[in-house]
C-alpha positions in Angstrom: 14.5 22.7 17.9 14.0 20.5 14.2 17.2 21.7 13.7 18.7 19.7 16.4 16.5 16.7 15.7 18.0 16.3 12.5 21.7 16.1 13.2 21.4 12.5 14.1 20.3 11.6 10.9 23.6 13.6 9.0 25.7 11.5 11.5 24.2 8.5 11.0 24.8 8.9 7.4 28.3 10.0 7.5 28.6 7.1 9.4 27.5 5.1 7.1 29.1 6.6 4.4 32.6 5.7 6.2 31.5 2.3 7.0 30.9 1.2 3.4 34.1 2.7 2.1 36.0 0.4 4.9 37.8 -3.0 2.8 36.2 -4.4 5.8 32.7 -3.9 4.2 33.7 -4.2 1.0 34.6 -8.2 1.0 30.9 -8.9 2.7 28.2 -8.8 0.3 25.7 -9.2 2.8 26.2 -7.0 5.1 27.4 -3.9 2.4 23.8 -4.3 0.9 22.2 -3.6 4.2 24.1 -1.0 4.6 23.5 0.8 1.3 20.1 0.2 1.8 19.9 2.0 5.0 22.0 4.8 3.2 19.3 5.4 0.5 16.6 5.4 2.9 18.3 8.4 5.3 19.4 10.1 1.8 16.2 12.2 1.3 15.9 13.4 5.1 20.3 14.4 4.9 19.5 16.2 1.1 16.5 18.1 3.3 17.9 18.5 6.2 21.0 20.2 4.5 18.7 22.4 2.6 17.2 23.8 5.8 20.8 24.5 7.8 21.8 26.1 4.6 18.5 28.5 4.3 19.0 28.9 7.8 22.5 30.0 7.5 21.8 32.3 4.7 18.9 34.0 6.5 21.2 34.3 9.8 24.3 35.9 7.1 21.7 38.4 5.7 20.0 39.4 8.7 23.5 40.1 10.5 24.2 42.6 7.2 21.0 44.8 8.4 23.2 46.2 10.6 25.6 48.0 7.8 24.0 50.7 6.0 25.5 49.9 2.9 24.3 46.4 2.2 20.8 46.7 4.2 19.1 46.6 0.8 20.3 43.6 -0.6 20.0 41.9 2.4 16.6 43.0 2.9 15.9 41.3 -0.5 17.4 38.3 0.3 15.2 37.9 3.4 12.8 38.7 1.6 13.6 35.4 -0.9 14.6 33.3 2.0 12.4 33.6 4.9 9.4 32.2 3.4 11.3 28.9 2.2 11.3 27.7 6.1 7.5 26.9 6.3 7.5 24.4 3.4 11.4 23.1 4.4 10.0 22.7 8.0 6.6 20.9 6.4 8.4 18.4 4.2 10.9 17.4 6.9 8.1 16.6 9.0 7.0 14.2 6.4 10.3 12.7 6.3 10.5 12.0 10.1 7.7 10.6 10.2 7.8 6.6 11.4 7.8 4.8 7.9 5.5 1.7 7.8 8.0 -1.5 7.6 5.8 -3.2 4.9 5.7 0.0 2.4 8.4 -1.0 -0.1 6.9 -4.4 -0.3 4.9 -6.2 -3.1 1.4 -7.3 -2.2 -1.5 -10.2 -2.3 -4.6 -8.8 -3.1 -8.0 -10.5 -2.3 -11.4 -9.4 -3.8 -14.2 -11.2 -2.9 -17.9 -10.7 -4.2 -19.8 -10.0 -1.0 -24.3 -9.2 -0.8 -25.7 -8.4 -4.4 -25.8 -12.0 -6.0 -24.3 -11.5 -9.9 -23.3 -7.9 -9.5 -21.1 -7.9 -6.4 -19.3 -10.6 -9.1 -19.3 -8.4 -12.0 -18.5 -5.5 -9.5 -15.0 -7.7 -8.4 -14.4 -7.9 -12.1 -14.8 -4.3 -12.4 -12.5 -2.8 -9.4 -9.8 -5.7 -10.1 -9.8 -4.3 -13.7 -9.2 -0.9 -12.0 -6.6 -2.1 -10.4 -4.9 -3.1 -13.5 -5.1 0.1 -14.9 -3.7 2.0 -12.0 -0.6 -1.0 -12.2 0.2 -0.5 -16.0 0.5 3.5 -14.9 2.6 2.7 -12.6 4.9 0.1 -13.9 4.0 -2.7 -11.5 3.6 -6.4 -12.7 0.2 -8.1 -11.9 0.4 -12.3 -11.7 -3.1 -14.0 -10.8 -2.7 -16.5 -8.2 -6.2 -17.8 -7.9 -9.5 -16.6 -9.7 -13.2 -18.5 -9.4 -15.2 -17.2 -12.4 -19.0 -16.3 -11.8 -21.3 -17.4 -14.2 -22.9 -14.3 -14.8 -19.5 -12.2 -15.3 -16.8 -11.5 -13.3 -15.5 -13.3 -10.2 -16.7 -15.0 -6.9 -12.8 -13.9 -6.5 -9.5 -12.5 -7.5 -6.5 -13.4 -5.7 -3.5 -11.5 -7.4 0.2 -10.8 -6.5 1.1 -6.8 -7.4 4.7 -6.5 -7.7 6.8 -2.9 -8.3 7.9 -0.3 -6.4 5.8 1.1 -3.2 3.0 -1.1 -4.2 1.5 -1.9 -0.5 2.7 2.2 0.4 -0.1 3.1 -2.0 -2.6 -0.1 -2.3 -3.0 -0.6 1.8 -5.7 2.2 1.5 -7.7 -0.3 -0.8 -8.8 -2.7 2.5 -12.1 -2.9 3.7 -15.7 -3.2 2.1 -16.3 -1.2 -1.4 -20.2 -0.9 -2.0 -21.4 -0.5 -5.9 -25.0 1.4 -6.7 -26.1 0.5 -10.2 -28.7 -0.6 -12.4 -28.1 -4.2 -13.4 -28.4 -5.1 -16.8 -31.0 -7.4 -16.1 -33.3 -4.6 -14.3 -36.3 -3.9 -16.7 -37.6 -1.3 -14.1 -34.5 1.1 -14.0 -34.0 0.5 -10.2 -31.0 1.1 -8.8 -29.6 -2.0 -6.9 -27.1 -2.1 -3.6 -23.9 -5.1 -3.7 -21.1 -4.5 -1.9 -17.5 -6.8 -2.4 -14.0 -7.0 0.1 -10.9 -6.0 -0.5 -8.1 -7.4 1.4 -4.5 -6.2 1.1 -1.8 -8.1 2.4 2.2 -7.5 2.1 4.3 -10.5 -0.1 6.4 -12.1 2.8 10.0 -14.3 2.1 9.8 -17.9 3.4 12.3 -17.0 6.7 9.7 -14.6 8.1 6.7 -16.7 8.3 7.8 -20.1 9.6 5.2 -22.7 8.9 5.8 -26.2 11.0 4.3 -28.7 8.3 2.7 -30.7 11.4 0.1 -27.9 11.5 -0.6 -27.8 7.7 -3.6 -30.3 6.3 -2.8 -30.6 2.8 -5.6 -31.8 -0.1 -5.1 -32.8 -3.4 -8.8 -32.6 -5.7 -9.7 -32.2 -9.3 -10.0 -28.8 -10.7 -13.7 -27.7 -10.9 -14.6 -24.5 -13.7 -13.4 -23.2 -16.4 -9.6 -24.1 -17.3 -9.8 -26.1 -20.7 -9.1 -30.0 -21.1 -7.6 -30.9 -18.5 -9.5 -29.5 -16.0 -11.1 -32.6 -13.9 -8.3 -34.8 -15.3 -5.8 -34.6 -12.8 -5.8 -34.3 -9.2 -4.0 -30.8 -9.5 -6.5 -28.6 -7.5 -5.0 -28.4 -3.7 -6.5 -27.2 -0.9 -4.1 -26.2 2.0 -5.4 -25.9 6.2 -3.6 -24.2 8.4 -4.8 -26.4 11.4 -4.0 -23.4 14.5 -5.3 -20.5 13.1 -8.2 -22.1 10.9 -6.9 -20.3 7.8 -8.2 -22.4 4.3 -6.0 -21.5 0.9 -7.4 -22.9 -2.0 -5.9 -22.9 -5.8 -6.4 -24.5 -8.7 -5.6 -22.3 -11.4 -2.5 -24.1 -12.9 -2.1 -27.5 -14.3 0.6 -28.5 -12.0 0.1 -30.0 -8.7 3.4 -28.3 -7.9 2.9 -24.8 -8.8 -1.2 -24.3 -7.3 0.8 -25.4 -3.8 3.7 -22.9 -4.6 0.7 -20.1 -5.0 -1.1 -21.5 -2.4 1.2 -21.4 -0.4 2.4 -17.6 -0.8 -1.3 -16.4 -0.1 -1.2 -19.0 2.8 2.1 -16.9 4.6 0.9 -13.3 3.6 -2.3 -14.0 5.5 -0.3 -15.0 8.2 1.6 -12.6 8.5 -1.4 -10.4 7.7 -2.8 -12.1 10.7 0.3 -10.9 13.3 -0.3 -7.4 11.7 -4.1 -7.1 12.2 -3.4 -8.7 15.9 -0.5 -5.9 16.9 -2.6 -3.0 15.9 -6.1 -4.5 17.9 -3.6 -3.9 20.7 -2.5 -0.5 20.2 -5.7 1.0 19.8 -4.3 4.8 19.4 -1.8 3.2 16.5 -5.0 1.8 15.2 -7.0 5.0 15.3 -4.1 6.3 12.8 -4.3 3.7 10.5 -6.5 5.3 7.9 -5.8 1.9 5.2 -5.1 -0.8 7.7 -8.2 -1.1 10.1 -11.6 -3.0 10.4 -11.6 -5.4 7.2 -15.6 -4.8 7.9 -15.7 -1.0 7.7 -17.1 0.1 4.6 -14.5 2.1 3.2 -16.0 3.7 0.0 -19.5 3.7 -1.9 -20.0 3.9 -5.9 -22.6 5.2 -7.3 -22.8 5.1 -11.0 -25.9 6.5 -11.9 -24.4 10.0 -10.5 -21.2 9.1 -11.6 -20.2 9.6 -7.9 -17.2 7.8 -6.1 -17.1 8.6 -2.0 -14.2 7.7 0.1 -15.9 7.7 4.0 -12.8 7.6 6.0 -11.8 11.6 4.9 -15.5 12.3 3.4 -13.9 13.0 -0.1 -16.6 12.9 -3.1 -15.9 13.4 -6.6 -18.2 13.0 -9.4 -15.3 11.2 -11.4 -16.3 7.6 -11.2 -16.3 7.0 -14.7 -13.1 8.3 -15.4 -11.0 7.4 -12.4 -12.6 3.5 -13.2 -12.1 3.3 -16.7 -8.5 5.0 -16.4 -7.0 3.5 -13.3 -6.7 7.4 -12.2 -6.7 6.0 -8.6 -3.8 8.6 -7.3 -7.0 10.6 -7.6 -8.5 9.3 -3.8 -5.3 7.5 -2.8 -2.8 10.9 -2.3 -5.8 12.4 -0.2 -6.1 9.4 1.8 -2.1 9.4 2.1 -2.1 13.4 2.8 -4.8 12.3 5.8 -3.3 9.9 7.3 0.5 11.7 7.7 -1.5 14.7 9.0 -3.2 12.5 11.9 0.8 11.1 12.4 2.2 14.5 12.1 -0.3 15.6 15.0 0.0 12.5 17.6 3.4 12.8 17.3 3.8 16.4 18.0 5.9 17.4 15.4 
């Protein structure tokens, strides 16, 4: 009965609610944060979860007054205000029980790299990454470049770029995987429409305890900046180039005129692909988890197709096609395919897990 499943929960968080009331508690910092912070998450389940026993009550109250002549109408009305509550009570608990990915609340590293189409898989990077921005300013989240290599003809070879707010990598995991572009170049005299097709690779921000990198296994070089940047590019040896010499993994960045600072950035992107790594490797082994994972599979599926001269933007993972591209580009209205992508993927949950 969901009923019963949710009384562990309301224990839990009376427990907790004792626990960080104790002097005990109070006089370790540490440990008192953790504890709040496990509070807030088991709030929203306790709020619903109250809800529900109280409907429940109620409904129990009114159908028990059926019984006496005098109050059978008003408790006919009540039941009939009540009872349909339970469906969408029962639906949103669901939700709430549901497993919750250990990486949502974090900030992310996003990678865009131009892939087949020459010049306008570049432009195409510039494009999406400006997307991107939009959708962050809507949402209050920060954006800080980490690395960027400039294409000649417009946009970028690639974007690497820290996101940082609140559920960033809840919402922006869905963006992984290959995005193909249908346009007609500016440089097509003929009007023919051309296929590129760039990567998008979405990785969670990690803290330096929980990837541990032994600096015997790090190759570390120090070059002159190449591209755009100004003066002083190729007048220092400030570029650096780090190799992570088990698992092959290359981090370049030369964006900054301190030595210091492109190996700070370099590496953060060198740890979140990492840990990316660990992530990608625990879900190959799990292949019904991985079936469920409607943002975090194959890097190589192609993921979603855009097709400007119909002003068409298809998302193949739910088949969802809305001749919006225009405005859901130019206005970061991403929510737009994300919250049906989200809406698919804790249906799939809902059903392997029976609930």
């Amino acid at each position: 009965m969901l009923a019963d499943k949710l009384t562990p929960f309301i224990n839990r968080y009376n427990e907790l609610s004792k626990l960080l009331s104790s002097p005990d508690i109070t006089s370790d910092i540490k440990r008192m944060t953790a504890l709040s912070k496990e509070q807030s998450s088991l709030l929203p389940i306790v709020e619903k979860a109250q809800e529900f026993k109280s409907v429940l009550a109620e409904i129990a109250d009114s159908k028990a007054m059926l019984s006496d002549p005098e109050m059978f109408e008003m408790a006919k009305e009540e039941l009939k205000e009540l009872e349909p509550k339970i469906p969408k009570l029962k639906e949103d608990i669901k939700l709430l029980l549901l497993p919750k990915d250990p990486n949502d609340d974090r900030n992310i590293i996003v990678e865009l790299r131009a892939g087949a189409g020459g010049d306008e898989a570049a432009i195409f990077v510039g494009d999406l990454f400006d997307a991107y921005t939009r959708y962050a300013e809507l949402k209050g989240w920060k954006i800080e470049l980490m690395s960027t290599s400039p294409s000649d003809a417009g946009g970028y070879k690639e974007v690497i770029a820290l996101i940082k707010g609140d559920q960033v990598y809840s919402r922006l995991k869905y963006e992984g995987g290959t995005h193909r572009v249908q346009r007609v170049p500016a440089t097509e005299s003929q009007g023919r429409v051309h296929t590129s097709a760039i990567t998008v690779a979405v990785m969670a921000e990690v803290d330096d305890v929980e990837v541990q990198i032994n600096e015997n296994d790090l190759k570390i070089d120090v070059m002159r900046s190449s591209g755009c940047g100004g003066q002083s590019v190729n007048t220092t040896d400030s570029a650096v180039r780090i190799t992570h010499l088990p698992s092959g993994i290359v981090v370049t960045n030369q964006d900054q005129k301190s030595q210091h600072k492109n190996k700070d950035k370099a590496m953060k992107v060198l740890k979140a692909r990492l840990y990316d790594l660990e992530m990608q490797e625990a879900l190959a082994k799990d292949s019904a988890n991985r079936s469920a994972q409607v943002g975090t599979g194959d890097r190589s599926g192609r993921i979603r197709t855009y097709n400007y001269p119909q002003n068409r933007i298809s998302d193949h993972r739910i088949t969802l096609t809305l001749y919006r591209l225009a405005e859901i580009m130019g206005g970061g209205l991403l929510d737009e395919i994300i919250e049906p992508l989200i809406a698919d993927h804790q249906a799939k949950i809902v059903e392997a897990a029976g609930l």
